[in-house]
N, C-alpha and C positions, 0 to 999 in steps of 0.2 A: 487374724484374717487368713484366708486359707482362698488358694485359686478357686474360681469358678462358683463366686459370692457377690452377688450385688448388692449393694444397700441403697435406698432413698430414705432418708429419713426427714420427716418434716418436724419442724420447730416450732412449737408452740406462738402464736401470736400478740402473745400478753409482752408487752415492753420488756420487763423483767426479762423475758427468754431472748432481749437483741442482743446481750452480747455472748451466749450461747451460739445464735445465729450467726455472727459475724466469725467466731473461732473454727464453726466445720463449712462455711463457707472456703476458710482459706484452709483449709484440712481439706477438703473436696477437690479442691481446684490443682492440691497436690496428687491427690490419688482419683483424678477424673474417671480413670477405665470401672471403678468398680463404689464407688460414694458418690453420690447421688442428692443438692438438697432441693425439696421442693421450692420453688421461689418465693421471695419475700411477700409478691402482693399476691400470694396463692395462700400464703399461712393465716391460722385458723386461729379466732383465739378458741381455747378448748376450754368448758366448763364439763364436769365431769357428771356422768349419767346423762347429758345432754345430745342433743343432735350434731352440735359441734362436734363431737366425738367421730362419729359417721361422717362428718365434711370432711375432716382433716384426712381421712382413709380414704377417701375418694379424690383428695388432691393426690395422695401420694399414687393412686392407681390411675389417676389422668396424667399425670408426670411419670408413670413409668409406661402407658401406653403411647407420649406424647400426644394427647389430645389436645393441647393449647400449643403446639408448635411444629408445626409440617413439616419446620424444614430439619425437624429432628428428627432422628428416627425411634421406633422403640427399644427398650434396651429388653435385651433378650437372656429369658428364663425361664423356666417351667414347676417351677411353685414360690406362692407368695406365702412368707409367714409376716404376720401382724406382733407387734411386739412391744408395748408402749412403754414410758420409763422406768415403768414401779414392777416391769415384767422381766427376769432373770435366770436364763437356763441352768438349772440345776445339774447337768451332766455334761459329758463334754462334745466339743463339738461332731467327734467321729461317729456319738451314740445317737445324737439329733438326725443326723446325715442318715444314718441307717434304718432307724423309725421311720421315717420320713419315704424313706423310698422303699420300703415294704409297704405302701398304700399305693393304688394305679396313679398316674400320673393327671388324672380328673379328678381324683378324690376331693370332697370339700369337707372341711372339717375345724365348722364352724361351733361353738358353744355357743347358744341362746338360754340364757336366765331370762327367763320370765315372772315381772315384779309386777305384783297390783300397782294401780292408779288411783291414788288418792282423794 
């Protein structure tokens, strides 16, 4: 971890993932200023290639805009990287940081794979 890093990260909603859930639960609640988890009846079960996938991304962005809680406020940052389990930075964190901010601060930069329908 390196200052001025927020993470929310959301937990798969397959049983299998409650006691993943309950371990950065109490991981979170030690390092509140900067670990984030989306809540348990916001989590998603995830099937892959599915729409699930896109829920679960949209709890973490309603939980980081606090859109299900007013009296929270948003947590503040000026770019969102998506990063799911099986995904693993290959370089370190100083060269992400750097990439990253050679793009304007709008930039979106999204990959869309486009697969036929069966």
């Amino acid at each position: 971890y390196e200052p001025g890093y927020v993470f929310v990260i959301h937990v798969d909603g397959k049983e299998q993932s409650d006691e993943a859930y309950n371990e950065l639960v109490n991981y979170a609640s030690q390092h509140s200023d900067y670990v984030h988890i989306v809540p348990n009846e916001k989590r998603v079960r995830v099937i892959w290639g599915g729409f699930s996938m896109v829920n679960a991304t949209l709890q973490i962005l309603r939980h980081a805009f606090a859109l299900d809680d007013p009296k929270r406020s948003p947590l503040s940052f000026h770019k969102f990287v998506h990063m799911a389990s099986t995904s693993y930075p290959v370089v370190s964190n100083t060269e992400i940081r750097r990439k990253l901010s050679s793009y304007p601060l709008d930039a979106n930069m999204l990959n869309v794979i486009m697969k036929p329908i069966d």
